[in-house]
N, C-alpha and C positions, 0 to 999 in steps of 0.2 A: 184483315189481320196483317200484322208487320211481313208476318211469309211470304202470303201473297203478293206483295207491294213487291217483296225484293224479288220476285218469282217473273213480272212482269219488268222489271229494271232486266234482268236478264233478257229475256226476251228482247226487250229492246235493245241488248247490247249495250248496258249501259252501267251493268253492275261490275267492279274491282273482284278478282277472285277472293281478298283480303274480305269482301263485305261478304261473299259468298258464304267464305270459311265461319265468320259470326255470326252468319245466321241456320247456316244450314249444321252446322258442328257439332252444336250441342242433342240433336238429333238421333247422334250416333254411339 
């Protein structure tokens, strides 16, 4: 799933807290 994907970008320190914010946002 797109989550997961940007779940593992984190991980690898690789994710913008900007992409963070769009993906994890609407969650809340």
């Amino acid at each position: 799933s797109l989550r997961q994907a940007a779940i593992k970008k984190v991980m690898a320190g690789t994710t913008t807290i900007e992409e963070l914010i769009r993906v994890i946002g609407p969650h809340f």
